[in-house]
C-alpha positions, 0 to 999 in steps of 0.5 A, a space after each residue: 241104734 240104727 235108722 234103717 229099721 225103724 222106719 219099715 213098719 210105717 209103710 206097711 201100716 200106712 198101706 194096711 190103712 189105705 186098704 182098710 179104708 178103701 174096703 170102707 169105701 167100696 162098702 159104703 159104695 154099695 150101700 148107696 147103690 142099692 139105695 138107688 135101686 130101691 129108690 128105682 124100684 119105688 118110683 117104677 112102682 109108683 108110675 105103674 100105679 098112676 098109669 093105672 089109675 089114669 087107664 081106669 080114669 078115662 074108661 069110667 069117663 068115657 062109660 060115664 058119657 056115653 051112658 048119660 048120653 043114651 039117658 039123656 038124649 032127649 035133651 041132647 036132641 033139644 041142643 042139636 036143634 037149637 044149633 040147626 036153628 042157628 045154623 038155618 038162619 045164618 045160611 039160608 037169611 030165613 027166621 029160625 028159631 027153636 021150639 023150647 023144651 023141645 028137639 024141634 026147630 022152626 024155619 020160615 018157608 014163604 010168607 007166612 009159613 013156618 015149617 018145623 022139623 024135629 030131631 028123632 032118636 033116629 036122627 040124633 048124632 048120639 046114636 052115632 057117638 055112643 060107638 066111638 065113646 066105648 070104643 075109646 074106653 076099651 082102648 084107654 083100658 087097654 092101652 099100655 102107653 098114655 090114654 091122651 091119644 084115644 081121649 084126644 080121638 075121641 074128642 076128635 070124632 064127636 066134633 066131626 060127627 056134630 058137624 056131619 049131622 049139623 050138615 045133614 039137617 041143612 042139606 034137608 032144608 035146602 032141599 025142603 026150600 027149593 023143591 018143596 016139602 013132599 020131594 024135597 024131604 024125601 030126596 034131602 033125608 032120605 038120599 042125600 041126607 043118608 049119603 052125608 051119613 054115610 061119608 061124614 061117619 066113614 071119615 070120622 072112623 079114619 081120622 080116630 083110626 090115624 089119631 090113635 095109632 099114628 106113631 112118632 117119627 123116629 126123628 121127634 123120637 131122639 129130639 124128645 129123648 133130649 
């Protein structure tokens, strides 16, 4: 009986084990990578979908406002006087007020005497909003990145454009009060009045302008990558 032979099969079959078991690894291995693909594959899927369905979202919302905007305008005018009453009498100290159910508002002029004033279609800053709410649907359908920045543009002009026309309305009483009805209206809606249009709606298409397209800084970029 010798000892030297007895012991050469053990190696090799404890070899031919570590590599049958390292076959079952690797195989196991890439099993569980094309897991992760699928997995991969199923949320890219997913976040297409949302993002889809976010685009159409605020297209429709968008479309949705602007119509109920133009249908509605009478009642809109009716709020855009009352807050020109509001804004009439904490500027001018003068007693004004709205006219109820109405896009017309009343301020005093002198002792006894009322002057009111209505809000035409003409005049109504939803004829200057309509433009900036389906551009704003067109660019959120449009757009390949997240719909928050034109949505934010957008909320960002109608503000401005409220205001614009709030100082409009009191650029035409100031002038109504200090040179009169006849040259006062004439000179406060039909000069002044369509300068401040002109200036306040051309700032207004800037601001949404540098709202939708301004880029992140590639500094904020790598600190929100961490």
């Amino acid at each position: 009986m010798t000892a030297g032979a007895l012991p050469s099969p053990v190696p090799g079959g404890h070899r031919a084990g570590v590599r049958a078991g390292a076959r079952r690894g690797g195989h196991r291995a890439g099993g569980h990578r094309g897991g992760g693909q699928n997995g991969t594959r199923r949320a890219q899927g997913a976040a297409a979908a949302g993002d889809i369905a976010a685009r159409v979202l605020a297209s429709a919302l968008c479309c949705g406002v602007a119509i109920f905007a133009v249908r509605e305008n009478y009642m809109l005018r009716g709020f855009e006087a009352t807050l020109a009453s509001r804004a009439v009498a904490a500027v001018t100290s003068r007693p004004a007020g709205p006219v109820p159910l109405t896009p017309t508002f009343w301020f005093t002029v002198g002792p006894h005497h009322q002057m009111a004033l209505e809000i035409t279609s003409a005049c109504t800053v939803v004829l200057m909003m309509t433009p900036f709410l389906i551009g704003t649907a067109f660019l959120a359908w449009r757009r390949s990145s997240s719909v928050v920045r034109p949505l934010a543009a957008c909320a960002v002009a109608m503000a401005m454009l409220m205001v614009v026309n709030q100082l409009r309305i009191l650029t035409i009483v100031e002038f109504v009060l200090h040179m009169g009805y006849k040259g006062g209206f004439y000179w406060g809606h039909t000069l002044v009045g369509s300068l401040i249009t002109i200036a306040g709606g051309s700032l207004t298409l800037v601001v949404y302008v540098l709202i939708v397209v301004k880029r992140r800084t590639p500094g904020r970029a790598r600190l929100s990558a961490h």
